[in-house]
ROMITOR-249344 format. One line per 3 residues: number of its first residue (from 1); their letters; for each residue x negated, z, y negated of N, C-alpha, C. Coordinates in steps of 0.02 Angstrom, whole numbers, always signed. Layout:
NUM = a = X/Z/Y/X/Z/Y/X/Z/Y; ... .
This chain:
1 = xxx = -195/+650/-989/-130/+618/-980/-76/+654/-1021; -87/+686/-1096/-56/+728/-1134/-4/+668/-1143; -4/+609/-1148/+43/+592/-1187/+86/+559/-1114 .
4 = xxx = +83/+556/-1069/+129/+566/-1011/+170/+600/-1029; +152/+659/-1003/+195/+729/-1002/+236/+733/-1053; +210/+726/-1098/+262/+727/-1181/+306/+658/-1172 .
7 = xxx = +293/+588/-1162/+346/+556/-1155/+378/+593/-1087; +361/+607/-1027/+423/+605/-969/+464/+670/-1021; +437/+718/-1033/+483/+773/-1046/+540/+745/-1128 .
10 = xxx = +496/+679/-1167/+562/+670/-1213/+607/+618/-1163; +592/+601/-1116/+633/+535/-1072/+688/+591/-1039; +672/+670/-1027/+701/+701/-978/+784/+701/-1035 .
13 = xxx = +736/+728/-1119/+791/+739/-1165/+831/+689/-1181; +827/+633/-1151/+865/+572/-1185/+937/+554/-1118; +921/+599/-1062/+973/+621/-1022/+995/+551/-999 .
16 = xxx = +1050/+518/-999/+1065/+451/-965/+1117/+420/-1047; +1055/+411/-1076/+1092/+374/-1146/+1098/+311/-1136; +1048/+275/-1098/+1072/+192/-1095/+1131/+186/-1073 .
19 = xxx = +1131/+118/-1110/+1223/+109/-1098/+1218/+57/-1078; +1162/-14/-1089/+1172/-84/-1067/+1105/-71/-1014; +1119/-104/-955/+1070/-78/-889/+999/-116/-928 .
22 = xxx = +934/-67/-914/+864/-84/-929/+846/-154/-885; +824/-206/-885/+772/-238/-855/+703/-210/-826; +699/-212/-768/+629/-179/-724/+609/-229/-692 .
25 = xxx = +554/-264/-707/+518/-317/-636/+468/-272/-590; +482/-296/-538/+436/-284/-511/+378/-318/-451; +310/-322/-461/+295/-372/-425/+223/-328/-349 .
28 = xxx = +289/-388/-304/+252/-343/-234/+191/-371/-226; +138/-340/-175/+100/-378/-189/+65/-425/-109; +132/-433/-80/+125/-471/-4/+190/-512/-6 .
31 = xxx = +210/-547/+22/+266/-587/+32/+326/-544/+51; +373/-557/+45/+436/-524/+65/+448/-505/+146; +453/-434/+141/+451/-415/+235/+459/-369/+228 .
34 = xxx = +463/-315/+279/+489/-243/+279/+439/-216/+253; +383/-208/+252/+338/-154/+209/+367/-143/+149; +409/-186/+104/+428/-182/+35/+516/-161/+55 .
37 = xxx = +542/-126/+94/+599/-128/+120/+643/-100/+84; +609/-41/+75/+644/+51/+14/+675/-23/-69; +626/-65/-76/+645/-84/-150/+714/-149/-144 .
40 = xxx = +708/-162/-85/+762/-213/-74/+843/-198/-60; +820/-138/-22/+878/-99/+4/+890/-60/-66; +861/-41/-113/+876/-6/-162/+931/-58/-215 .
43 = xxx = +905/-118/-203/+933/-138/-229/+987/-191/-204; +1007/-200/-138/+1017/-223/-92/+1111/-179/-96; +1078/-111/-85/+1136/-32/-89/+1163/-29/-165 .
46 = xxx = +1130/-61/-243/+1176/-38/-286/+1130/+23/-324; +1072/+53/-286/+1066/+111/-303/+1013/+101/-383; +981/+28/-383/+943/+23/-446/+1019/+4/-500 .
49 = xxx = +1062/-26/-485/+1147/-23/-537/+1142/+48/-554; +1170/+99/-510/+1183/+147/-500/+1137/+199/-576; +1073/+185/-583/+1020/+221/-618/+995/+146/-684 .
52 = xxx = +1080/+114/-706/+1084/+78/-764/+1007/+17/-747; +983/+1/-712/+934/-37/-692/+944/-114/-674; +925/-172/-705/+904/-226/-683/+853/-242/-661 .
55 = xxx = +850/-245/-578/+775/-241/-558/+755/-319/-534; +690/-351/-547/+710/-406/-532/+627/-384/-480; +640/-417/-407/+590/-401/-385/+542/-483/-375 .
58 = xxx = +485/-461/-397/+442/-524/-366/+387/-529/-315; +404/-568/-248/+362/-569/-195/+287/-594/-225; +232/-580/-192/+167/-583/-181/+146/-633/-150 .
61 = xxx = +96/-638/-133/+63/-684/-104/-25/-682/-95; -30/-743/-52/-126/-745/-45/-147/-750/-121; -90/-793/-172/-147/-821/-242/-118/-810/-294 .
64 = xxx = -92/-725/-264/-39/-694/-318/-124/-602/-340; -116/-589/-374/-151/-541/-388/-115/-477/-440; -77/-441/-412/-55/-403/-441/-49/-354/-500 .
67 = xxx = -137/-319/-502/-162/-320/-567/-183/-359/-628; -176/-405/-627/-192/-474/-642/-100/-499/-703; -58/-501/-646/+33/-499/-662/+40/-462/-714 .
70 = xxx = +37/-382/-699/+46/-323/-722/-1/-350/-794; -77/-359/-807/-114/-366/-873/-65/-413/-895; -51/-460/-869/-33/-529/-949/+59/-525/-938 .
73 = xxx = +73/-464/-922/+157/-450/-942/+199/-457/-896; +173/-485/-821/+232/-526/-793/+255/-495/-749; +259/-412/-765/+321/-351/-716/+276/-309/-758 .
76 = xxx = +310/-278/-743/+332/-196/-791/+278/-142/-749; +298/-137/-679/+282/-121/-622/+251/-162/-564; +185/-141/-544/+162/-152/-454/+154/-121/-421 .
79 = xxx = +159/-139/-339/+125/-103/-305/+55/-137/-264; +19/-93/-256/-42/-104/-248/-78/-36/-222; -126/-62/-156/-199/-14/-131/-219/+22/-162 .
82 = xxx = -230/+71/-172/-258/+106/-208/-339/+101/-231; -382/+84/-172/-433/+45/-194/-439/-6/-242; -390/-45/-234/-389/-112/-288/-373/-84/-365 .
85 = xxx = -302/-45/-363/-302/-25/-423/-346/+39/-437; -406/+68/-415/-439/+98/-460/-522/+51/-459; -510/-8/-427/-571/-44/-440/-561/-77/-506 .
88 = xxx = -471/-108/-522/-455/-137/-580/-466/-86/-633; -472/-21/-616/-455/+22/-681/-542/+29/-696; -581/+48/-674/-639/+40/-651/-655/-1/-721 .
91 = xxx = -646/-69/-712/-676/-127/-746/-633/-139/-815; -570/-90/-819/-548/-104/-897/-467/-113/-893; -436/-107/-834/-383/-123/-824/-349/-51/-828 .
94 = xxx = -307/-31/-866/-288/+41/-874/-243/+60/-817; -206/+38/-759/-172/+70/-718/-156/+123/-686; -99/+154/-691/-64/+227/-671/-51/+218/-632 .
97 = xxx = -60/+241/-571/-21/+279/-515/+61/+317/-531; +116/+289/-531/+150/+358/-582/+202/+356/-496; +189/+338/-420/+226/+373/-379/+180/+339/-300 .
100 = xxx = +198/+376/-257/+175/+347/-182/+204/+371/-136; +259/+321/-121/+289/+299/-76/+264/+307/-2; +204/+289/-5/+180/+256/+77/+149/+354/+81 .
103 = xxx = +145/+372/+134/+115/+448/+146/+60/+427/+172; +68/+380/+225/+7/+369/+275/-1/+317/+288; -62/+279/+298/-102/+231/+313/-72/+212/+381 .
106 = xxx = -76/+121/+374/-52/+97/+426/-122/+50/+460; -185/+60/+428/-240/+34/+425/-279/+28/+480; -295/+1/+546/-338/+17/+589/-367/-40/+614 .
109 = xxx = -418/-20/+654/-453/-72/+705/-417/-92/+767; -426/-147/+785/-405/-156/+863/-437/-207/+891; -473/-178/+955/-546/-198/+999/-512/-211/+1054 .
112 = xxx = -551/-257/+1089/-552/-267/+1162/-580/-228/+1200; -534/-188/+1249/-566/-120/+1297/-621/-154/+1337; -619/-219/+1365/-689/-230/+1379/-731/-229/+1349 .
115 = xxx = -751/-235/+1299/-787/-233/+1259/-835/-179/+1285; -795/-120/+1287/-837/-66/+1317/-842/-18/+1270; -789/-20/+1206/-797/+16/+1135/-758/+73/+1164 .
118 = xxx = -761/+115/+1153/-721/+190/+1184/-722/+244/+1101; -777/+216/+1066/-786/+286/+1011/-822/+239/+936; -799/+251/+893/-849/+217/+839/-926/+213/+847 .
121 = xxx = -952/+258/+876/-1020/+247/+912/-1044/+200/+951; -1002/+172/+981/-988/+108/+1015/-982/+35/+987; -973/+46/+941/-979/-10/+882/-1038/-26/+873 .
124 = xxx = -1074/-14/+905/-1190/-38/+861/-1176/-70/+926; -1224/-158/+873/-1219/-211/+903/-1151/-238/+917; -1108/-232/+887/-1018/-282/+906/-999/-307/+845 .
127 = xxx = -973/-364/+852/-932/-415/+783/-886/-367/+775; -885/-343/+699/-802/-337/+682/-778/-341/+631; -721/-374/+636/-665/-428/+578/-644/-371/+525 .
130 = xxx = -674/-389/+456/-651/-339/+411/-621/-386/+339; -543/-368/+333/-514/-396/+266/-563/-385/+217; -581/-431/+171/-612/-419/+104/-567/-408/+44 .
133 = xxx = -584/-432/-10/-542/-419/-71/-520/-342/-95; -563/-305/-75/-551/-256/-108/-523/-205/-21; -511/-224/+10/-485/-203/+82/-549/-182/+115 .
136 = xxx = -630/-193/+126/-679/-173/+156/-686/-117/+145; -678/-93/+103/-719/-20/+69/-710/+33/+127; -630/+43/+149/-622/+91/+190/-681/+95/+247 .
139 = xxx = -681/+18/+281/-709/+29/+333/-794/+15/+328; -819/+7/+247/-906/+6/+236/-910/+90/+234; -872/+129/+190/-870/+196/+188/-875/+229/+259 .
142 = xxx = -840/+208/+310/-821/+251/+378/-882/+202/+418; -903/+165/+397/-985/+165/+426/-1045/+203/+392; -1029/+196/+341/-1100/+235/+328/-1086/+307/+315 .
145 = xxx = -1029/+360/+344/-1029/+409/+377/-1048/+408/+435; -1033/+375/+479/-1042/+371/+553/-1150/+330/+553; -1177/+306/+494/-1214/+335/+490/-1252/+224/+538 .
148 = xxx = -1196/+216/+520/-1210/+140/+556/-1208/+62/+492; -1265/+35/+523/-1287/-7/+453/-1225/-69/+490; -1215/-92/+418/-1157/-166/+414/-1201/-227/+422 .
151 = xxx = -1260/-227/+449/-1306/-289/+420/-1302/-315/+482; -1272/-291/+537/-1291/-327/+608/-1354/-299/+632; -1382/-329/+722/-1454/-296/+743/-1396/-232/+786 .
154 = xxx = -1459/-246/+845/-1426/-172/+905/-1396/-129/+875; -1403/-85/+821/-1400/-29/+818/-1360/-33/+747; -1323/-84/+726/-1291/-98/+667/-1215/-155/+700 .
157 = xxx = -1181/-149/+664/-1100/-186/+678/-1115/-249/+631; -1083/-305/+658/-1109/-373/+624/-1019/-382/+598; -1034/-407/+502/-956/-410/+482/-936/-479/+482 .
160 = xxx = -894/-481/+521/-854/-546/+500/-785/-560/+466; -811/-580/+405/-753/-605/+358/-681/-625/+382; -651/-581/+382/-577/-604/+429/-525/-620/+385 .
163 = xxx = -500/-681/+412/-448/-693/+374/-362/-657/+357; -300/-669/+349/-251/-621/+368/-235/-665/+426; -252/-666/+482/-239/-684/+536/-262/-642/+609 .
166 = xxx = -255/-651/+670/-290/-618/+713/-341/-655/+767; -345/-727/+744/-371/-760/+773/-449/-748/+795; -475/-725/+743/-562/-685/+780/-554/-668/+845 .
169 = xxx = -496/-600/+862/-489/-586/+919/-468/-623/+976; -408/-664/+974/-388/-688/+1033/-437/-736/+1052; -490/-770/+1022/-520/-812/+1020/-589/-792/+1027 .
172 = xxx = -593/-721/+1058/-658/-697/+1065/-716/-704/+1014; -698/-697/+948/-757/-711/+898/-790/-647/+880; -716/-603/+892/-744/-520/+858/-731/-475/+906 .
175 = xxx = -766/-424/+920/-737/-375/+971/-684/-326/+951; -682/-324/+868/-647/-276/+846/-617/-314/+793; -558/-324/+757/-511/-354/+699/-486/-298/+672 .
178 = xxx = -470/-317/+612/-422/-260/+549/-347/-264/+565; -326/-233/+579/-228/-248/+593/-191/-184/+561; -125/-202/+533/-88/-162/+490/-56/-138/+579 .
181 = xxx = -14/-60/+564/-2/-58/+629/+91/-89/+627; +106/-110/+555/+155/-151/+560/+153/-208/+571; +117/-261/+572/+98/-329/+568/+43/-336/+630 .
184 = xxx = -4/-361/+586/-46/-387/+636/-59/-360/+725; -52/-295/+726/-66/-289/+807/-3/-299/+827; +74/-302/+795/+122/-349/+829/+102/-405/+858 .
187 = xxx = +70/-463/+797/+54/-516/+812/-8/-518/+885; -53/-485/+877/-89/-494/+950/-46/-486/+1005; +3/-431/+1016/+64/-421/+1084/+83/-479/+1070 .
190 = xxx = +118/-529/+1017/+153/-584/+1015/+106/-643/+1054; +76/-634/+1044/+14/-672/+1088/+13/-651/+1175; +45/-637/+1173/+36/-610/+1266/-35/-563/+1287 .
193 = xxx = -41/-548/+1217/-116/-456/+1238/-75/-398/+1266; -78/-360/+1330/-57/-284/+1325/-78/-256/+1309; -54/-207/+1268/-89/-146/+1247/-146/-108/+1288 .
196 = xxx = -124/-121/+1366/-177/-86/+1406/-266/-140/+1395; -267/-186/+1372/-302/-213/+1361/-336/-217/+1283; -325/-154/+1265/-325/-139/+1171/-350/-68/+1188 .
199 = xxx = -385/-34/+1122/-398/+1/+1109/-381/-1/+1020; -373/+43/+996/-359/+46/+949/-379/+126/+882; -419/+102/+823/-438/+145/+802/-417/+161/+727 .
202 = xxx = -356/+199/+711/-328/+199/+664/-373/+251/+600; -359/+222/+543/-425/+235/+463/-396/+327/+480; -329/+327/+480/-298/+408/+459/-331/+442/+485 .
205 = xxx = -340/+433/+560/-366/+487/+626/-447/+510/+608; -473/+432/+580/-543/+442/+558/-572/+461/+521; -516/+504/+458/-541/+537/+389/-566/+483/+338 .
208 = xxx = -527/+420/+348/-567/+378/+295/-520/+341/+278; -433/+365/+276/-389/+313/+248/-382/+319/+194; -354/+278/+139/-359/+268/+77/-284/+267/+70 .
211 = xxx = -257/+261/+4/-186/+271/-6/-161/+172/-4; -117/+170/+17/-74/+121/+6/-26/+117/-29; +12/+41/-62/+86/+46/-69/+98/+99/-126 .
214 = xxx = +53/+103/-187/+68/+148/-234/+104/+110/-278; +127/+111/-333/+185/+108/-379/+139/+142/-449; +101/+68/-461/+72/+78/-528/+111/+30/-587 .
217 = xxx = +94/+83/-657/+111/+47/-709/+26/+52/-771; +37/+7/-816/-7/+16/-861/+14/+79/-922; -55/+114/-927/-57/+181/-950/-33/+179/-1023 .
220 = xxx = -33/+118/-1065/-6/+129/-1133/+69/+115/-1162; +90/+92/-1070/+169/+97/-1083/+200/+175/-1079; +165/+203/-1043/+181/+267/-1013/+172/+309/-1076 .
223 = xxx = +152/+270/-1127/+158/+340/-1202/+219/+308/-1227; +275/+280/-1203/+343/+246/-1233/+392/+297/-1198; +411/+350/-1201/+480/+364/-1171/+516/+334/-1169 .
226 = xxx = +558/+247/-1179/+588/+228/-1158/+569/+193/-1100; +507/+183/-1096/+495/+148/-1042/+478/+200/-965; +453/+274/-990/+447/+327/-943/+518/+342/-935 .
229 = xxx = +576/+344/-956/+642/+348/-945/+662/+301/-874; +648/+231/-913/+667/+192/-847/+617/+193/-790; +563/+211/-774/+501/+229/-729/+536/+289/-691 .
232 = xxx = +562/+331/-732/+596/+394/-668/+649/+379/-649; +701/+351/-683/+753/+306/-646/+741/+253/-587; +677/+208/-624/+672/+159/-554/+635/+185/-499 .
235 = xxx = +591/+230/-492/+550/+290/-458/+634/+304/-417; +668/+344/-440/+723/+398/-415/+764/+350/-353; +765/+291/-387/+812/+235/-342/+785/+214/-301 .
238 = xxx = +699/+203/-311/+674/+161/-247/+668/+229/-199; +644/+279/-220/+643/+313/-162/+711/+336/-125; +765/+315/-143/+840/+352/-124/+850/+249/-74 .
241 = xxx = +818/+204/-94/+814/+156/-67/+770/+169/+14; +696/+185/+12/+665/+200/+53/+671/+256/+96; +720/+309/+77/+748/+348/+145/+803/+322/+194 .
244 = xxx = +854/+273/+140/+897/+238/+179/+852/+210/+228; +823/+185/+207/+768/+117/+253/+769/+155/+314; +700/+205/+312/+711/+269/+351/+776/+255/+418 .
247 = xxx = +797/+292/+386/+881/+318/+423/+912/+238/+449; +900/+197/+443/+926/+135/+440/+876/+81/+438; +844/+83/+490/+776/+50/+508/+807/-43/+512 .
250 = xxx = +854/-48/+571/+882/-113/+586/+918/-143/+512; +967/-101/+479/+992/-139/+438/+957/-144/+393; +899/-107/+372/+835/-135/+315/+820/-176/+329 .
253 = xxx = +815/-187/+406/+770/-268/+411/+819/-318/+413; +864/-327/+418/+914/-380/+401/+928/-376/+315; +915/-340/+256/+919/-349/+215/+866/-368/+193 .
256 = xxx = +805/-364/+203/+747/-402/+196/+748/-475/+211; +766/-504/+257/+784/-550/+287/+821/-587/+236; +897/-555/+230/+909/-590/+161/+866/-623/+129 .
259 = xxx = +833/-578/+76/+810/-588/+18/+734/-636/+33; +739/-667/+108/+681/-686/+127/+688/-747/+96; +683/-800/+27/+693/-850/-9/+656/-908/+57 .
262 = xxx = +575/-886/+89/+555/-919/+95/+575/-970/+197; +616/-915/+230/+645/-896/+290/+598/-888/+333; +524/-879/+319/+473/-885/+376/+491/-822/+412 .
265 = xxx = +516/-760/+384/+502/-699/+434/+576/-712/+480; +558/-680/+526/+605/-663/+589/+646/-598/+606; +675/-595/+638/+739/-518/+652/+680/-489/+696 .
268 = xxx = +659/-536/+732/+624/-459/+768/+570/-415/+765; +530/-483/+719/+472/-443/+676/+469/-414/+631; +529/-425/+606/+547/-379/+531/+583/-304/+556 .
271 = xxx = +631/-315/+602/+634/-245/+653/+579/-204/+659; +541/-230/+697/+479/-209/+720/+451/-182/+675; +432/-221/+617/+394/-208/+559/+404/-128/+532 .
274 = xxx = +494/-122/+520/+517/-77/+497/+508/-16/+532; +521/-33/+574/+509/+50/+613/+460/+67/+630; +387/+40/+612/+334/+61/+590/+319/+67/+501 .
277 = xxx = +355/+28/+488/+342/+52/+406/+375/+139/+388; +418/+138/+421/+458/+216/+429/+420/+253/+438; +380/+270/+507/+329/+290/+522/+272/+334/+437 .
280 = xxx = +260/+262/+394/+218/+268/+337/+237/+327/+271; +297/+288/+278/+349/+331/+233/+378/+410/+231; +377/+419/+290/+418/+484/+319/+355/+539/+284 .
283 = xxx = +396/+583/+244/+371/+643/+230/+345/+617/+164; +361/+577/+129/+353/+567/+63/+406/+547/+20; +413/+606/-13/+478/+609/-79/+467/+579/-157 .
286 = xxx = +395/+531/-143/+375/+503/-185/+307/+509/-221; +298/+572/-214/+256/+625/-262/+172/+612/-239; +123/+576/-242/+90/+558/-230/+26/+638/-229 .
289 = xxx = +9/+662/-163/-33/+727/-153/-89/+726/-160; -109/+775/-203/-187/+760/-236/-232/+769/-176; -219/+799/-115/-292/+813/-77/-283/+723/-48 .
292 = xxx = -234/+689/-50/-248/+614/-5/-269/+565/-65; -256/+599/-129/-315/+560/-202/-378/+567/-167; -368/+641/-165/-456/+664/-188/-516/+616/-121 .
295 = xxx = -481/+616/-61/-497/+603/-1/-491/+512/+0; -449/+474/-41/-451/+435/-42/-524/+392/-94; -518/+443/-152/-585/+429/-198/-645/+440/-162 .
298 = xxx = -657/+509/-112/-714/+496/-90/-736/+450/-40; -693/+417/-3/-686/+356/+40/-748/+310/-1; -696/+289/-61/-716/+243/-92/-783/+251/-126 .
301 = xxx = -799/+315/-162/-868/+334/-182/-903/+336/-131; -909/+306/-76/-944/+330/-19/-946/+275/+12; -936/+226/-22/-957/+168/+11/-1028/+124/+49 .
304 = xxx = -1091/+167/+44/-1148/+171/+52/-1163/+124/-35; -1217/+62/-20/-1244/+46/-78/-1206/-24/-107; -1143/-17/-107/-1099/-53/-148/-1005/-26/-144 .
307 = xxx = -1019/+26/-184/-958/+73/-185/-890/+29/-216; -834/+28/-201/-784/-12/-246/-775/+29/-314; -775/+118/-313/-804/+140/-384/-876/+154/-396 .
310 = xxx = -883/+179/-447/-954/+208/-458/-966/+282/-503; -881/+307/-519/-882/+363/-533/-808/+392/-517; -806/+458/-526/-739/+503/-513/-693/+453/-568 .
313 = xxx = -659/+437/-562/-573/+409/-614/-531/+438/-654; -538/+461/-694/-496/+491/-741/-425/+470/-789; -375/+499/-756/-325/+468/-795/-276/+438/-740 .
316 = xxx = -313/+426/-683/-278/+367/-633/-245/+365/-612; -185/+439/-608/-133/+456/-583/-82/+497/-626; -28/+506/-629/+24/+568/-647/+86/+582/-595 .
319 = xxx = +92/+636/-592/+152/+674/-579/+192/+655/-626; +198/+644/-687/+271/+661/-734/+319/+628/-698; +306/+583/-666/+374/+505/-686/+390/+546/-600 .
322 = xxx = +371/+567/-547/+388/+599/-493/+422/+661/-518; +383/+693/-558/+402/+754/-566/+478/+755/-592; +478/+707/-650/+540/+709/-680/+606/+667/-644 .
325 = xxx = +598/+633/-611/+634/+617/-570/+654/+655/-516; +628/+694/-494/+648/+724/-422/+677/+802/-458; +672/+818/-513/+695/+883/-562/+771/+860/-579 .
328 = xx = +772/+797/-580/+860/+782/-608/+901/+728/-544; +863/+739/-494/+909/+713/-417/+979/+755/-433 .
């Protein structure tokens, strides 16, 4: 990543020369809601003006594909799983990591205590609802540590293809579903479930969470110092966006709300949302920590016999655009 480092450090020398504000797209890669809160409020507050920035943000979707945007031009910047973007890089898609936002995984299971599940061991012989698209890996990896086959049969967990919904569960199809702990296990309480009637088994606790919510760009822009210039600028703002969020949980979610074009989300789920997205955020100044890479790659190399990689990744991340940004706060 020699030619990183050499552009952030000529981007550091070019000091704040723009004079007419840069254009930055950026494309999320879920619909508009508080998980994306830090970039709305960033720009919501003035603070992407502030760092000469035109940011134009673009919501996501089910039949939106983010690496996909990012290849044929259409944002500058995504964010995206970390699984996904090193499965895209994997297959030819050059993507950088150049910041991470999210510290911690919001990723878990949530079972019916009757069920009788008390421990992942408890899982041989039970349905359980696992996101695909690049989202399984965590939880094929944290079975075949625990040493339990995905094929179904007593002594194996049977997968069912879950949609982004929670309906497997309320509807008794799965004993166990995938839920963000911002979203979806809201939605089961929204359903009239108590928690005392939940069990719940979060990826972090289990040594098998993967990074989220990273802030990739493609690697042959990143040899442009003008474009690593505006990358530590828009880096510097979203994260001065995402502590407000932080500190200001309620009024993030009413500025989300705003910018909600489509009006499906709500005040109280987007509340809600937020002050678990906070939760994610807290204790990250952007700077993406190599032991939750390294721990995140072996997740993924460890997928038993269909890994989302198939070797260590080289290249897949930098410090500069963190580094140099948080050196001229």
């Amino acid at each position: 990543m020699k030619n990183i480092m050499m552009g952030a450090a000529a981007a550091l020398s070019l000091g704040g020369a723009a004079q007419a504000a840069d254009d930055v797209t950026l494309q999320l890669q879920w619909v508009t809601q508080a998980q994306f809160a830090g970039y709305y409020v960033a720009l919501d507050k003035g603070f992407y003006e502030a760092e000469d920035l035109n940011v134009t943000i673009k919501p996501g979707g089910p039949d939106i594909a983010p690496p996909q945007v990012l290849a044929g031009g259409g944002a500058d910047v995504m964010l995206n799983w970390m699984p996904s973007a090193l499965a895209a890089r994997e297959k030819g898609l050059p993507v950088v990591n150049i910041a991470q936002p999210f510290k911690t995984s919001g990723l878990m299971l949530t079972c019916w205590k009757d069920s009788g599940i008390t421990s992942p061991a408890d899982f041989k012989g039970k349905t359980i609802g696992v996101w695909f698209f690049g989202n399984e890996y965590p939880f094929l990896s944290w079975m075949s540590q625990e040493g339990i086959s995905t094929e179904g049969g007593e002594d194996g967990v049977t997968v069912l293809k879950q949609g982004f919904n929670v309906d497997p569960l309320l509807q008794k199809q799965a004993d166990c579903i995938s839920t963000m702990t911002y979203n979806e296990y809201g939605q089961v309480l929204d359903a009239g479930v108590s928690p005392d009637d939940l069990v719940t088994f979060k990826y972090e606790e289990q040594g098998v969470a993967t990074l989220e919510d990273g802030i990739y760009a493609l690697e042959e822009n990143l040899s442009d110092p003008a474009f690593v210039d505006k990358m530590v600028r828009f880096v510097r703002a979203s994260m001065l966006g995402w502590k407000y969020a932080e500190e200001n949980p309620d009024e993030a979610a009413m500025i989300v709300l705003d910018n909600d074009e489509t009006g499906a989300q709500t005040e109280a789920h987007q509340k809600r949302m937020m002050a678990e997205i906070a939760k994610l955020t807290a204790g990250s100044d952007g700077s993406l920590d190599e032991a939750d890479y390294k721990r995140t790659v072996a997740t993924l190399l460890g997928g038993g016999s269909d890994p989302v990689i198939t070797k260590e990744p080289e290249g897949a991340w930098t410090s500069a655009i963190t580094d140099a940004a948080l050196a001229s706060e």
